[in-house]
N, CA and C of each residue as an Amber inpcrd file, in Angstrom:
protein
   432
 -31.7970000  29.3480000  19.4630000 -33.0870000  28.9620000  18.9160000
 -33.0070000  27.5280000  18.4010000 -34.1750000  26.5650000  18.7470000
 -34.0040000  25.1370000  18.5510000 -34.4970000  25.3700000  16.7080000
 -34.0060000  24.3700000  16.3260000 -34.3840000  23.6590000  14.6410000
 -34.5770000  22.8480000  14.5650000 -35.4660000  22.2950000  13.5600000
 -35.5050000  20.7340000  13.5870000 -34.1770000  19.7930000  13.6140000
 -33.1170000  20.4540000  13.1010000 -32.1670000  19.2980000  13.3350000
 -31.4590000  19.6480000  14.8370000 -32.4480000  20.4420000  15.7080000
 -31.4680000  20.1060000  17.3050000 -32.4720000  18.3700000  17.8050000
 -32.8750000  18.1430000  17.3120000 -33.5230000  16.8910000  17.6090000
 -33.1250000  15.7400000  16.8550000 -33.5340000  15.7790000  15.3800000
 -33.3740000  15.3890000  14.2180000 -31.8190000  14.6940000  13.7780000
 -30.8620000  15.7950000  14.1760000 -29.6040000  15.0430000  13.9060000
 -28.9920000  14.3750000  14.5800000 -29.0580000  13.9670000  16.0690000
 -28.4590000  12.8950000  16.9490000 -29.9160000  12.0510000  16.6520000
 -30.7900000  12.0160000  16.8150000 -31.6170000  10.6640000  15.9540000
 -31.1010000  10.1470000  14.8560000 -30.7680000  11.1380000  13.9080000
 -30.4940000  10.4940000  12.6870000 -28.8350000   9.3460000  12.8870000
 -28.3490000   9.7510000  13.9350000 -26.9710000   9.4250000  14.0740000
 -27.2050000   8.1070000  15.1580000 -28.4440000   8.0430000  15.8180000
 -28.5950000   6.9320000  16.5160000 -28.9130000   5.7120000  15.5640000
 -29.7340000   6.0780000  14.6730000 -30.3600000   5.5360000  13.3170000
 -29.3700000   5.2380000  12.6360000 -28.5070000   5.7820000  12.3020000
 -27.2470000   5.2180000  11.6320000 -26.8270000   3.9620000  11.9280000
 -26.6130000   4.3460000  13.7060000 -25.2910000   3.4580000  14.4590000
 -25.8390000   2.0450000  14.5740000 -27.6140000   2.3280000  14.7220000
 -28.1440000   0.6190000  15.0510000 -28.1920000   0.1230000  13.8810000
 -28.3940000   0.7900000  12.8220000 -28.5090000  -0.0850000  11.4490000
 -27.1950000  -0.6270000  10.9690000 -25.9040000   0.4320000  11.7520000
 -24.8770000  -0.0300000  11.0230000 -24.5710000  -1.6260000  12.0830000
 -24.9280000  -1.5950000  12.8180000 -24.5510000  -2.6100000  14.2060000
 -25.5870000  -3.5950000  13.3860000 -26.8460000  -3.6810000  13.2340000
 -27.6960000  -4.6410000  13.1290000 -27.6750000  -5.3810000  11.8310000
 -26.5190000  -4.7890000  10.8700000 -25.9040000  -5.2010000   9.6270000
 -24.8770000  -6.3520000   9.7260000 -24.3250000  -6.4370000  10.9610000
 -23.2920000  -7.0650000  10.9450000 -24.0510000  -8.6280000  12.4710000
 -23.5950000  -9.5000000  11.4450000 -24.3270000 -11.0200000  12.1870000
 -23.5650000 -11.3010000  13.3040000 -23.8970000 -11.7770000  14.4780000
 -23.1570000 -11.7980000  15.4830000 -23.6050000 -13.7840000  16.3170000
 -21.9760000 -14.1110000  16.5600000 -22.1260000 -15.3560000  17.3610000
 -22.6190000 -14.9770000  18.9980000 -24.1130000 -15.8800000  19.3540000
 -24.4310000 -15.8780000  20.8990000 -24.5600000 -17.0960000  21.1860000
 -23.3140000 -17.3900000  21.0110000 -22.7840000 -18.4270000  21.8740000
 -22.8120000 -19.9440000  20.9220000 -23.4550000 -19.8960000  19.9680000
 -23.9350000 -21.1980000  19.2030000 -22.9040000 -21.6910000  18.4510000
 -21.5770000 -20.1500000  18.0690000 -20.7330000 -20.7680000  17.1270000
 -21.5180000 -20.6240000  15.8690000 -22.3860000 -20.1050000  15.5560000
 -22.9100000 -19.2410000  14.4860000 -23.5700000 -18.1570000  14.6210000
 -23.4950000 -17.7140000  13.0650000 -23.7030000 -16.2680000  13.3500000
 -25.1170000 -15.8530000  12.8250000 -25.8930000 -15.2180000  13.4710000
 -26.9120000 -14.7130000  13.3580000 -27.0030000 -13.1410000  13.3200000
 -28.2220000 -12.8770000  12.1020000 -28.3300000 -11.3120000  12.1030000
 -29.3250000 -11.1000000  13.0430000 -29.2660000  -9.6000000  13.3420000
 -30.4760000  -8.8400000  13.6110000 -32.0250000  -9.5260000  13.8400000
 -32.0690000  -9.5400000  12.5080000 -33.4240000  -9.9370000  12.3940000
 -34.2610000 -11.0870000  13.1200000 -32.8430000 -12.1680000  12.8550000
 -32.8410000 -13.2560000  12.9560000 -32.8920000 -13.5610000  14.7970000
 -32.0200000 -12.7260000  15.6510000 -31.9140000 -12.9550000  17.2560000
 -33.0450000 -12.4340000  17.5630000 -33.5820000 -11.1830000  16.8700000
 -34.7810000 -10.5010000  17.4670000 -35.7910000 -11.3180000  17.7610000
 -36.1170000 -12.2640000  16.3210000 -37.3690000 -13.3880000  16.3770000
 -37.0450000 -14.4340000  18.0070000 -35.8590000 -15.0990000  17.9950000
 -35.4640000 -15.5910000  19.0780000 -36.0820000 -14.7520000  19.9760000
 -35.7360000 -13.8610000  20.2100000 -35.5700000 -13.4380000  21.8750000
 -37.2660000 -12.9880000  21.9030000 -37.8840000 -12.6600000  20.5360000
 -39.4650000 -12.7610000  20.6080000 -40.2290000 -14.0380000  21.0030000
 -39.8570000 -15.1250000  20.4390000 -40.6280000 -16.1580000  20.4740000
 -40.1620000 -16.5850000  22.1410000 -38.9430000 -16.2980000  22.8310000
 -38.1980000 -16.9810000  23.7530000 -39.2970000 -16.1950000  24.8610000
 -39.3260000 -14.9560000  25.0150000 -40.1880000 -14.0620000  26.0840000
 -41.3280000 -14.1310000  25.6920000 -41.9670000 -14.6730000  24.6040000
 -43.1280000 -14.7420000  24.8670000 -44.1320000 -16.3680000  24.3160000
 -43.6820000 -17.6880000  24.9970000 -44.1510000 -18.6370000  24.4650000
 -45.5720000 -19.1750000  24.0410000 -45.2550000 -20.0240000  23.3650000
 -46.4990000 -20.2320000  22.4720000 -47.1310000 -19.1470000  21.2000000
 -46.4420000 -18.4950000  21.0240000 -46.7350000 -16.8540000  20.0370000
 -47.0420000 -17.6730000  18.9960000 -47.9670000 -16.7900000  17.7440000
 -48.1880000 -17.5710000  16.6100000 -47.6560000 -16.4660000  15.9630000
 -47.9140000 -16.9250000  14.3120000 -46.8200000 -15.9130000  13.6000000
 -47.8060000 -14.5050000  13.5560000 -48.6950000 -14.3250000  13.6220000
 -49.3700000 -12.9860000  13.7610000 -48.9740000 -12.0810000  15.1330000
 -49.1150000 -12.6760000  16.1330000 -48.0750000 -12.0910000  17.3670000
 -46.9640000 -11.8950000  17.1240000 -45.8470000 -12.6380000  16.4110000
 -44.4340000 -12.6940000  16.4550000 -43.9850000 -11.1990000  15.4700000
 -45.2000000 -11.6920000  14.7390000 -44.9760000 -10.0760000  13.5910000
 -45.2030000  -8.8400000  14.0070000 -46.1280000  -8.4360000  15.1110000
 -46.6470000  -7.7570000  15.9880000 -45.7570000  -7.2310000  17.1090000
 -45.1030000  -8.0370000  17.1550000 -44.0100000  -7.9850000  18.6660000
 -42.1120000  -7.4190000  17.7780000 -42.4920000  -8.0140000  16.6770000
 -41.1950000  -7.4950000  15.7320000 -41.3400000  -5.9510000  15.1700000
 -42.5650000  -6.0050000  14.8720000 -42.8040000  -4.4380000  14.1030000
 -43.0990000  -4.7370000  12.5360000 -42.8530000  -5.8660000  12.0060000
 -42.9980000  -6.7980000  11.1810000 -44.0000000  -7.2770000  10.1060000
 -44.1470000  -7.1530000   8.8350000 -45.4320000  -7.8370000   8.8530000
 -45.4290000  -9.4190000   8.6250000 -46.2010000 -10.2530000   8.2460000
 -46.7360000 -11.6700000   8.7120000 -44.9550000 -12.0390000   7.3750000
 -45.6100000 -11.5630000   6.5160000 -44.4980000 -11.9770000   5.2200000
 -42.8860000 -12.3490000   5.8180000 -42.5050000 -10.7610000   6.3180000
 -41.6280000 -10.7780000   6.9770000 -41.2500000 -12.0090000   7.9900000
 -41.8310000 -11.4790000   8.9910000 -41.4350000 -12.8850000   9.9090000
 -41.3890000 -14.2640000   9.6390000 -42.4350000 -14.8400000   8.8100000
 -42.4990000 -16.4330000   8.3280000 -40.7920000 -15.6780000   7.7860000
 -40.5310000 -15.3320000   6.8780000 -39.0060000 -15.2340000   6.6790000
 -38.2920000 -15.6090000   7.8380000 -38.4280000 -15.1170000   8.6040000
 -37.3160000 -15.3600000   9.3430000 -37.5350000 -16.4030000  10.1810000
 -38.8570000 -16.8230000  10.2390000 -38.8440000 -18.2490000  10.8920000
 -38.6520000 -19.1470000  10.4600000 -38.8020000 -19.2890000   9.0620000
 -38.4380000 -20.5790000   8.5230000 -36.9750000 -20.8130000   8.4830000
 -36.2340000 -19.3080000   8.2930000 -34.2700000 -19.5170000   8.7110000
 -34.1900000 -20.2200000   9.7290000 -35.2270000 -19.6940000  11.0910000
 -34.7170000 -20.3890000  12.4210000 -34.8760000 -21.7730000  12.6260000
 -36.2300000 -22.1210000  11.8750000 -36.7990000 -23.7880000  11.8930000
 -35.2490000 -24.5270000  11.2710000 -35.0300000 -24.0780000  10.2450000
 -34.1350000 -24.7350000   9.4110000 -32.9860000 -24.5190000  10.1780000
 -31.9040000 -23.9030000  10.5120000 -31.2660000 -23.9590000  11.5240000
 -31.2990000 -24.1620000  12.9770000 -32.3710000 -24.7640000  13.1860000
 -33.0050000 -25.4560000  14.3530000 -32.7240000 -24.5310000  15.4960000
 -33.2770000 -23.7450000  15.6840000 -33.3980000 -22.1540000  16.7990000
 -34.5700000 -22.2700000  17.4910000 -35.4610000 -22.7990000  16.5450000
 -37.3120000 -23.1480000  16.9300000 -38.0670000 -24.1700000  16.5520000
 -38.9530000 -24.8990000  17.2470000 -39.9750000 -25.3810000  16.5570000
 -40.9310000 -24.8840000  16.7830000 -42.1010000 -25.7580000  15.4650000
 -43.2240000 -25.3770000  15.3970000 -44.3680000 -26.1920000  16.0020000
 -45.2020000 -26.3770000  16.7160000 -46.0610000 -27.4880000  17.2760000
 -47.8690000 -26.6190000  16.8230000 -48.6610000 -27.9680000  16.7970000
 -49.9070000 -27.4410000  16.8090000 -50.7360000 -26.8540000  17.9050000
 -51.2240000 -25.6650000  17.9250000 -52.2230000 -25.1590000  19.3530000
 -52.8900000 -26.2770000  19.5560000 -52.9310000 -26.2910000  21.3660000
 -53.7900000 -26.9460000  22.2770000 -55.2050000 -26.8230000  21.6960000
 -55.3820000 -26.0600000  21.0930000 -57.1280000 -25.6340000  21.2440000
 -57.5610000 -25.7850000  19.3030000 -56.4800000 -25.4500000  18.6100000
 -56.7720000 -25.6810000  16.8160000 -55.7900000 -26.8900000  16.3580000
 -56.3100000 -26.7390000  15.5430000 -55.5580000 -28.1810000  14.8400000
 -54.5680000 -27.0320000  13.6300000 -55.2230000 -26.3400000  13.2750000
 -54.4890000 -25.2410000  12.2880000 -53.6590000 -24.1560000  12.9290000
 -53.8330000 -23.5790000  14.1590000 -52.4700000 -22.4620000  14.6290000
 -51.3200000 -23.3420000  14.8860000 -50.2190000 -22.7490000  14.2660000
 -49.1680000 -22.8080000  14.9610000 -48.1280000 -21.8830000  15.3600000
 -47.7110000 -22.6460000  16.7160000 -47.0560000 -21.7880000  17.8480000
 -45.4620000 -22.3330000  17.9260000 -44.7270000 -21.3370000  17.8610000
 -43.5130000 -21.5550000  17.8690000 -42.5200000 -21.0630000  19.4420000
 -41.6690000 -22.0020000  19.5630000 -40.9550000 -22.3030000  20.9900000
 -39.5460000 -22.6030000  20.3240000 -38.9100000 -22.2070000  21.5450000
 -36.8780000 -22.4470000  21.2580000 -36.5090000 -23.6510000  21.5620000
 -35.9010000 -24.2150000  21.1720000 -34.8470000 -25.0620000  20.9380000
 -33.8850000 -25.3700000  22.2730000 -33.0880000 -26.0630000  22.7110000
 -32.0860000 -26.0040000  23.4780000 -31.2130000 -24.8400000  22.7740000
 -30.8120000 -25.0910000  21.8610000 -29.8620000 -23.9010000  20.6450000
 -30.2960000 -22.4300000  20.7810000 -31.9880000 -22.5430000  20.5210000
 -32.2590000 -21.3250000  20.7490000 -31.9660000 -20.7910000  22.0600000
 -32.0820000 -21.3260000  22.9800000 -32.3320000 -20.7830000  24.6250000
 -30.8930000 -20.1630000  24.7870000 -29.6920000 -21.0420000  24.1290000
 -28.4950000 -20.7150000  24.2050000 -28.0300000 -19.5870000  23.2870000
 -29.1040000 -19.1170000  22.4050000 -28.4290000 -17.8510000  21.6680000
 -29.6940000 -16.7050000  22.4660000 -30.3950000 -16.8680000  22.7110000
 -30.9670000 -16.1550000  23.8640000 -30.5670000 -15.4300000  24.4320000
 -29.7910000 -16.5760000  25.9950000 -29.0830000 -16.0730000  26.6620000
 -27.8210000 -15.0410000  26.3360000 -27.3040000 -15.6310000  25.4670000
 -26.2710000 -14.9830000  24.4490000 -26.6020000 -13.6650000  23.9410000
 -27.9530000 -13.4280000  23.9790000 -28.2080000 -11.6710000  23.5140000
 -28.5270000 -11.5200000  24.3800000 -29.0920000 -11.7950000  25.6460000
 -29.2300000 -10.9240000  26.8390000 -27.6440000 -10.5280000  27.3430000
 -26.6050000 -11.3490000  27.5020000 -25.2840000 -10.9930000  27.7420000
 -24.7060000  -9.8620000  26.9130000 -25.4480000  -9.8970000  25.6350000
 -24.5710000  -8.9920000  24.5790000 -25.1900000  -7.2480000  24.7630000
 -26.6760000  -7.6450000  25.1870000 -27.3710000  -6.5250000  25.3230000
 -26.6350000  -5.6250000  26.5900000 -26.4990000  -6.2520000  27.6450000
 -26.0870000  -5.6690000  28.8520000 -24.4310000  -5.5350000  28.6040000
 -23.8130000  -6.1450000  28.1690000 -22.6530000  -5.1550000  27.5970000
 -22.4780000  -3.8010000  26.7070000 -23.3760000  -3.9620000  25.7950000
 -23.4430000  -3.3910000  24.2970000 -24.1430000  -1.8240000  25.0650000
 -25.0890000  -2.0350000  26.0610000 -25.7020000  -0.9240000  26.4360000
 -25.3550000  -0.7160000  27.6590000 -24.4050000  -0.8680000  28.5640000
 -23.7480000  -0.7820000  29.3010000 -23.7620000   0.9940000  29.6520000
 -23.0460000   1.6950000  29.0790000 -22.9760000   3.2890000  28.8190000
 -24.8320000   3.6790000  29.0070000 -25.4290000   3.2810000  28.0270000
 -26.7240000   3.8510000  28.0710000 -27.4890000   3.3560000  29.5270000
 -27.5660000   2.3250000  29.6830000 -28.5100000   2.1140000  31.0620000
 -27.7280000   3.0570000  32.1970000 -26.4760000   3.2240000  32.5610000
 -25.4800000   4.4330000  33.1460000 -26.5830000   5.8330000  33.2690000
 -26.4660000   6.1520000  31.4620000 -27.1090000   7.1820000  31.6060000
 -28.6870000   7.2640000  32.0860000 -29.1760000   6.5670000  31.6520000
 -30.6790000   6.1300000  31.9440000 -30.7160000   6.0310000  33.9980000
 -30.2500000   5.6190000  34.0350000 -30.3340000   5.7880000  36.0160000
 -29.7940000   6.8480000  36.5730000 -28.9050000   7.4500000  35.6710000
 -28.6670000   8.7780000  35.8510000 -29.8310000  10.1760000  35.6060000
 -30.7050000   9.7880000  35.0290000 -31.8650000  10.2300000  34.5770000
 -33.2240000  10.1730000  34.8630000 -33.2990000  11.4220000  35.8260000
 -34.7640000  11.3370000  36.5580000 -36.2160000  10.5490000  35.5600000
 -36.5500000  10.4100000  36.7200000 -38.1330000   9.5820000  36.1970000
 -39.1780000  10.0960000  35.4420000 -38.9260000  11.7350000  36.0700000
 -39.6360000  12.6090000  35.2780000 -39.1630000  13.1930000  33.9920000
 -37.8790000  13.4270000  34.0520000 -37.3550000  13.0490000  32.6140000
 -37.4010000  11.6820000  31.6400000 -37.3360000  10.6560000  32.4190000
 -37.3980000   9.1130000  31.4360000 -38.5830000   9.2280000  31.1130000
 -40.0440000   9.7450000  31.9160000 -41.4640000   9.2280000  31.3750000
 -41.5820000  10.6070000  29.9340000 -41.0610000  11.6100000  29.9010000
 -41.0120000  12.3530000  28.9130000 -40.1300000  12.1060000  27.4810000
 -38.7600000  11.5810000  28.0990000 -38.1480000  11.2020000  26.8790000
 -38.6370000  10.2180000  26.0230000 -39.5390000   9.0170000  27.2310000
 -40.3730000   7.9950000  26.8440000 -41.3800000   8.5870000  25.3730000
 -42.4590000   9.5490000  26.2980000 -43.0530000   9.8200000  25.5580000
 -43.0440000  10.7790000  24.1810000 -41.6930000  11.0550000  23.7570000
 -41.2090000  11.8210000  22.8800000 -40.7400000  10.8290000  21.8130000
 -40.3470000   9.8300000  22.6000000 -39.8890000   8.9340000  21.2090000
 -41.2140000   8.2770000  20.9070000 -41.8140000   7.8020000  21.7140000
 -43.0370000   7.3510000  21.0670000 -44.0580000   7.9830000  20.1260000
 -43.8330000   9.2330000  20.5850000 -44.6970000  10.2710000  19.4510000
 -43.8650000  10.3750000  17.9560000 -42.4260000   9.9100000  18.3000000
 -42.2030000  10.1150000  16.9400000 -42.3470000   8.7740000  16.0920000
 -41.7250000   7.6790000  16.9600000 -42.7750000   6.4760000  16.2770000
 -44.1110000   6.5100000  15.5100000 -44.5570000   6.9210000  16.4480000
 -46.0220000   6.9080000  16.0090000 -46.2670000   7.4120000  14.7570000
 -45.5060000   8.9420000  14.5770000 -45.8170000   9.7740000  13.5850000
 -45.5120000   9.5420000  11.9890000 -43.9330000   8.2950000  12.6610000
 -43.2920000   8.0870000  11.1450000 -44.0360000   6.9580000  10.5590000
């Protein structure tokens, strides 16, 4: 008979493992070390250019507070700049750096190692199973 923790406790243990991983700052490639928080904004602003900070917060999970945090780390360690929209004199849109592009790349390398095992399993794993597992985690997103 299933219980809530036949679900519940390997989540909770996935939840563990990324927080314990996303605790610890990691060099991509720059020769410094960046957290979590900090590569995520990168690899946000990098895939999606021209973003303003209401998108960037949106695309993080983030709210506005949050992210200006972490953009102003990146401005100041020169990861990003900031330029004025084509169309306002008041939005601004933030873009990578040479530095940034290079810690970028640096988490796409780290990603495809780091999840190496999981994408394995994931192609090992019918379609009709992935669009369900899909939609199981998303319901629990949603819910929490």
């Amino acid at each position: 008979m299933r219980t809530d923790s036949t679900i519940m406790d390997p989540l909770l243990k996935i939840y563990s493992k990324m927080n314990e991983l996303s605790k610890s700052p990691k060099d991509f490639g720059t020769g410094e070390l960046l957290y979590a928080s900090e590569i995520h904004t990168i690899a946000v602003i990098g895939k999606n250019p021209e973003s303003n900070l209401t998108q960037i917060a949106h695309f993080l999970g983030v709210s506005k507070s949050a992210a200006s945090k972490f953009i102003k780390k990146l401005l100041t360690k020169d990861y990003i700049i900031k330029n004025k929209a084509k169309n306002s004199n008041r939005e601004v849109m933030f873009h990578l750096t040479d530095k940034g592009q290079i810690a970028l790349n640096g988490h796409e390398v780290y990603k495809v190692k780091m999840f190496k095992e999981v994408n394995t399993i994931i192609e090992n794993t019918s379609e009709t199973d992935i669009i369900l597992i899909e939609k199981f985690l998303n319901s629990i997103y949603e819910a929490l």
